[in-house]
C-alpha positions as CSV (number, residue, x, y, z in Angstrom):
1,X,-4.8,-12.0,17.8
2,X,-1.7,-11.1,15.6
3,X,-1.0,-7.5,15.2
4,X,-2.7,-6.5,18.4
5,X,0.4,-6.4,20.7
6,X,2.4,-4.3,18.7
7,X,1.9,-1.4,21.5
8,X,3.3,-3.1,24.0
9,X,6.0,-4.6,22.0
10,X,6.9,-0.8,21.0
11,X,6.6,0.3,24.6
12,X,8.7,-2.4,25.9
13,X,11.4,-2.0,22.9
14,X,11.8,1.2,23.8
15,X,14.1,0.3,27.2
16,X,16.5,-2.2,25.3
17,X,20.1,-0.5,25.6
18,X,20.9,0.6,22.2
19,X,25.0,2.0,21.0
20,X,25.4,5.5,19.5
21,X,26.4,5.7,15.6
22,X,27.9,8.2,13.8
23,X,29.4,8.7,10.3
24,X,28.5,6.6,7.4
25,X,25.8,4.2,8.0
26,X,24.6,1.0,6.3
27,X,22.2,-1.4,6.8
28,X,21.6,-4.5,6.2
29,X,19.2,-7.5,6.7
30,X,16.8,-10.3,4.8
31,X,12.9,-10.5,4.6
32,X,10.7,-9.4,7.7
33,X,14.2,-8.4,9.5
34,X,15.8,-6.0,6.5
35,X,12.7,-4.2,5.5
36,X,13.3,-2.3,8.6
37,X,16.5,-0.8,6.7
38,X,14.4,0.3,4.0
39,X,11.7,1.4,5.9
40,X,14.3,3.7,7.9
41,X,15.1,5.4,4.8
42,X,12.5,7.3,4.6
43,X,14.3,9.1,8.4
44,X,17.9,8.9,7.7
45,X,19.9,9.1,4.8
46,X,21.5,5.6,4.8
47,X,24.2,5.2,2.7
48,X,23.6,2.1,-0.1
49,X,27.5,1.5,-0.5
50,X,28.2,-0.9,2.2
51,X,31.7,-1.3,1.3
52,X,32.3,2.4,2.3
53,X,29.9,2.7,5.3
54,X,32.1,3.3,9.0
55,X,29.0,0.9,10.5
56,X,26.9,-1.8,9.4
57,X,23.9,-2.6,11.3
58,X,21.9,-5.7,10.6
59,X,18.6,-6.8,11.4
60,X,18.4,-10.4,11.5
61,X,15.9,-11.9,14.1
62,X,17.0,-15.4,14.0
63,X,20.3,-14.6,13.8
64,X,21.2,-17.6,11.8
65,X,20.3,-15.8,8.4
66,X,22.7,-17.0,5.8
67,X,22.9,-14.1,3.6
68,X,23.4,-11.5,6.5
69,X,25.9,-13.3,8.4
70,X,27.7,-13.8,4.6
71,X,27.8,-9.7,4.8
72,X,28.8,-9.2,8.2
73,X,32.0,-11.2,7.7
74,X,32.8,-9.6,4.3
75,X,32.6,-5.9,5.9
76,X,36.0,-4.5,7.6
77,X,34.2,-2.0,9.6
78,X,32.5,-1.6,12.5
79,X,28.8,-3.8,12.7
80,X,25.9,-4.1,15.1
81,X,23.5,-6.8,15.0
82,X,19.9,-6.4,16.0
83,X,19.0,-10.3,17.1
84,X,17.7,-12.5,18.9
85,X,20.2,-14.9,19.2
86,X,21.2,-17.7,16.8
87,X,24.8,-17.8,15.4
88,X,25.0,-14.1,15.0
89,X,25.0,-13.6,18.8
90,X,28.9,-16.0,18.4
91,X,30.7,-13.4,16.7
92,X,32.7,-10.9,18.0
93,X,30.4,-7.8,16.8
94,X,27.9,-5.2,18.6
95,X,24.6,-6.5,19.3
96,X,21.2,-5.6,20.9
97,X,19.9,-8.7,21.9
98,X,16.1,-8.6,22.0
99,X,13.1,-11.0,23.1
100,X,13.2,-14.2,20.6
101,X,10.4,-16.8,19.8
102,X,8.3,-15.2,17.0
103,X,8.6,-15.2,13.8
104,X,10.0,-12.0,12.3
105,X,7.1,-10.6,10.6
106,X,5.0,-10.6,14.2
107,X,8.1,-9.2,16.1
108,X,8.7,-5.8,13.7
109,X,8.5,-3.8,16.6
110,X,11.6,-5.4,18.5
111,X,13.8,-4.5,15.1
112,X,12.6,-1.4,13.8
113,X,12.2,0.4,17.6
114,X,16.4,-0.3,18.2
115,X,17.5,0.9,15.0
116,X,14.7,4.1,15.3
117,X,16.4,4.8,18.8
118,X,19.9,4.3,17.2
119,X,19.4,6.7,14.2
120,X,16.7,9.0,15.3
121,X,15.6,8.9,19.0
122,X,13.6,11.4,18.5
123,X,11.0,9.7,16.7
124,X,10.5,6.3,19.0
125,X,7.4,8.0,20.7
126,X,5.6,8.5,17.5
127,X,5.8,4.6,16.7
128,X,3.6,4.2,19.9
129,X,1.3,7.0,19.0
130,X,0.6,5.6,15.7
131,X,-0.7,1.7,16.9
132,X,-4.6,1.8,16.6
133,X,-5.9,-1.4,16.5
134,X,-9.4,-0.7,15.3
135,X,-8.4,2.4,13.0
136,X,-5.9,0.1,11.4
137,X,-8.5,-3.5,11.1
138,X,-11.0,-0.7,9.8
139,X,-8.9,0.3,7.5
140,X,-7.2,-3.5,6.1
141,X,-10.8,-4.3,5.7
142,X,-11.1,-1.3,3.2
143,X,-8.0,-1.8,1.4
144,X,-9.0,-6.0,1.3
145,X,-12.4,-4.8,-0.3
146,X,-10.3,-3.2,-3.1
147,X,-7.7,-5.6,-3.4
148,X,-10.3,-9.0,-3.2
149,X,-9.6,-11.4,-6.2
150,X,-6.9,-9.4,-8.0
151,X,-3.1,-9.3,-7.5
152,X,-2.5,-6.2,-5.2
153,X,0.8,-3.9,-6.2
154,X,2.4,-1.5,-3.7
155,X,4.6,1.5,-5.0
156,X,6.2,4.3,-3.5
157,X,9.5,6.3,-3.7
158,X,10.1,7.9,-0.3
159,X,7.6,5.3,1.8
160,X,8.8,2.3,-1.0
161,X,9.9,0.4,2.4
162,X,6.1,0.2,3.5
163,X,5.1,-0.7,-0.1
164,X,7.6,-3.2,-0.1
165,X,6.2,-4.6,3.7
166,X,2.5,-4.5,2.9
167,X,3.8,-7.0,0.0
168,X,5.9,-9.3,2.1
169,X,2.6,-9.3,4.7
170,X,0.4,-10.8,1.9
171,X,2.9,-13.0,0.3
172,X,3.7,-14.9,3.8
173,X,0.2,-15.1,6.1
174,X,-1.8,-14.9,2.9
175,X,0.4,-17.0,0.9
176,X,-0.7,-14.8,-2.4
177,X,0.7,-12.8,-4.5
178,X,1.7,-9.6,-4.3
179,X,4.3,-7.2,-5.2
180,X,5.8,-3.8,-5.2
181,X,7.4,-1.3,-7.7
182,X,9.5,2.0,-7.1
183,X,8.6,5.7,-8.3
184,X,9.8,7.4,-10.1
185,X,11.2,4.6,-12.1
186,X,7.9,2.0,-12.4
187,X,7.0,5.9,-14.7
188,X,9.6,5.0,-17.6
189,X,7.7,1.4,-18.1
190,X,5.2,-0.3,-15.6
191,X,2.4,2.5,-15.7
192,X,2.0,0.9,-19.5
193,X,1.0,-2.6,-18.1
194,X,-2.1,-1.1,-16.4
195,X,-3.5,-0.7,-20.3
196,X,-4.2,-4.0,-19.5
197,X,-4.2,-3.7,-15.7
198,X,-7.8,-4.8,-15.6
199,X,-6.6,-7.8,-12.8
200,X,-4.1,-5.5,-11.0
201,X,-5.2,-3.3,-7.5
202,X,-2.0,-0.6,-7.1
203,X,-2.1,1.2,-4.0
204,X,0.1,4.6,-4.2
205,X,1.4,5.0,-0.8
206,X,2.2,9.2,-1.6
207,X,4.9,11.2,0.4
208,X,5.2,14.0,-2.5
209,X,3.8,15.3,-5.6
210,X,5.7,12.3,-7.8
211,X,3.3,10.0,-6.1
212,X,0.4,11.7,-7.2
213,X,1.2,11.8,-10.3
214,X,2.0,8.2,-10.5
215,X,-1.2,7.4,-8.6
216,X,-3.6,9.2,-11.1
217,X,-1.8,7.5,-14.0
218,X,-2.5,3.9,-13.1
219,X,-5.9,4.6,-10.9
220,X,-4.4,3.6,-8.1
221,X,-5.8,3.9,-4.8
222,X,-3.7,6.4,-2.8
223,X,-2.3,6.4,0.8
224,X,-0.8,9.2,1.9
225,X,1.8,9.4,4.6
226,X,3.8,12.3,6.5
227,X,4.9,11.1,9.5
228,X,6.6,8.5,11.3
229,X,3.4,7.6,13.2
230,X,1.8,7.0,9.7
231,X,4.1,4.6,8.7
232,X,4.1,2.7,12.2
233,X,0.2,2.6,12.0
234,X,0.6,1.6,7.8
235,X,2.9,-1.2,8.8
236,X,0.3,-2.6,11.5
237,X,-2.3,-2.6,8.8
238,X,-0.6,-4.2,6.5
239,X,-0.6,-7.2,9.1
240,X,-4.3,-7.0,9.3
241,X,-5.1,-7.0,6.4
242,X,-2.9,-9.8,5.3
243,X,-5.1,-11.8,8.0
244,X,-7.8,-11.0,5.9
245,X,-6.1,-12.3,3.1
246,X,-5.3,-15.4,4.7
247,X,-9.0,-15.9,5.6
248,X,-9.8,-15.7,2.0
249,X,-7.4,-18.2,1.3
250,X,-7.6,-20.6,4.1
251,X,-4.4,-20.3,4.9
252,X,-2.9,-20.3,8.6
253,X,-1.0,-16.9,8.4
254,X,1.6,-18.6,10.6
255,X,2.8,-21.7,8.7
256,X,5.2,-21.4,6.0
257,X,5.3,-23.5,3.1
258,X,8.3,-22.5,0.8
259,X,10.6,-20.5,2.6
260,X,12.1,-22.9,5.0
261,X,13.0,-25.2,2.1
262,X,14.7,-22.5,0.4
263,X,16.5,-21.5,4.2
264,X,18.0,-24.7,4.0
265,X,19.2,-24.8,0.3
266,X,20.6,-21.4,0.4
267,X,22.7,-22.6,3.7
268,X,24.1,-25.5,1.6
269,X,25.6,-23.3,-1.2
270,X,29.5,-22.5,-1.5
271,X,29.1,-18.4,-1.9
């Protein structure tokens, strides 16, 4: 079943040969591949201004993402590609080449354990220690129970990267919608749409007081996370329970419907 490797894809992540950074660091990278970057911000203060960053890394899992190989030839600086292959593994940058033939929303563990080992070694054996497969099916069949037949939205502010994932999750195997908003700022103007939320299931995933305080306003449900084996266990949930979604929907959580249409028209425009 999906999800259920992730264990052995951290373990076996953790021996891929990974270069030492230092300096300003950016990163970079689309869909299933970049929400590693932002899910890394929550561990290491990545700096947002690319054009002033010493290195880049980039998460693409394909390697033939149009909009990250666009970036990696626009920055002057040094770059390292996280990949599988694809056209990124023909250009004359950095890479750590790891195992290819998923899709990039089942192979999280082969980009986010790299860039973890790259940026903060220290934490790679709590991505292990926080895979539970039954704690985490447990608790995606809670969260479906609360999100079932209304549109679920994720926020955070330090943890937004695993809001952000558990929306990407839903919106590809479940092909539903779903979405995600920032704190502090969704406090200066969303919390007013949840006067008429009635259709709306927010889930607060809380690292700090601001959370809190955004969860009780809306009635949100509220996740709380303080480590890095929260998150990894958070982010395996949120592919079970967009398996649950898909259920719902009859949907094959593997097929894709729109985005390799889009792949192909964004490859055809002149940036």
């Amino acid at each position: 079943m999906l999800y259920e490797d992730w264990k052995e894809q951290y373990v076996s992540s953790i021996s891929v040969d990974v270069p030492s950074v230092s300096g300003e660091v950016s990163c970079f990278g689309m869909g299933g591949s970049g929400v590693a970057c932002e899910i890394m911000r929550a561990f290491y203060p990545l700096n947002k201004d690319i054009k002033n960053s010493d290195t880049l890394i980039v998460l693409s899992y394909s390697g033939n993402t149009s909009e990250t190989l666009r970036v990696m030839k626009e920055f002057k600086g040094r770059v390292i590609a996280i990949t599988s292959g694809g056209k990124i593994s023909e250009l004359n940058v950095e890479k750590v080449l790891i195992k290819g033939g998923l899709q990039p929303r089942f192979a999280f563990p082969q980009l986010f354990t790299p860039l973890v080992k790259m940026l903060r070694p220290d934490l790679v054996n709590g991505l292990i220690e926080g895979i539970d497969n039954e704690r985490a099916k447990a608790l995606a069949k809670e969260l479906f129970s609360y999100i079932r037949d209304k549109i679920p939205v994720f926020y955070g502010s330090t943890f937004l990267g695993v809001a952000k994932r558990f929306k990407q999750e839903i919106n590809e195997n479940g092909k539903y919608p779903a979405f995600f908003g920032e704190i502090p700022e969704v406090n200066h103007n969303e919390v007013e749409g949840y006067v008429h939320g009635e259709r709306l299931a927010p889930v607060v995933f809380a690292g700090n007081k601001l959370d809190e305080v955004t969860s009780k306003l809306i009635g949100a449900k509220t996740v709380r996370i303080e480590s890095i084996r929260d998150v990894s266990f958070l982010i395996q949930t949120a592919g079970f329970l967009s398996l649950e979604v898909a259920r719902e929907m009859n949907e094959d959580p593997t097929l894709l419907h729109k985005i390799p249409e889009g792949r192909k028209q964004v490859e055809r425009l002149d940036f």
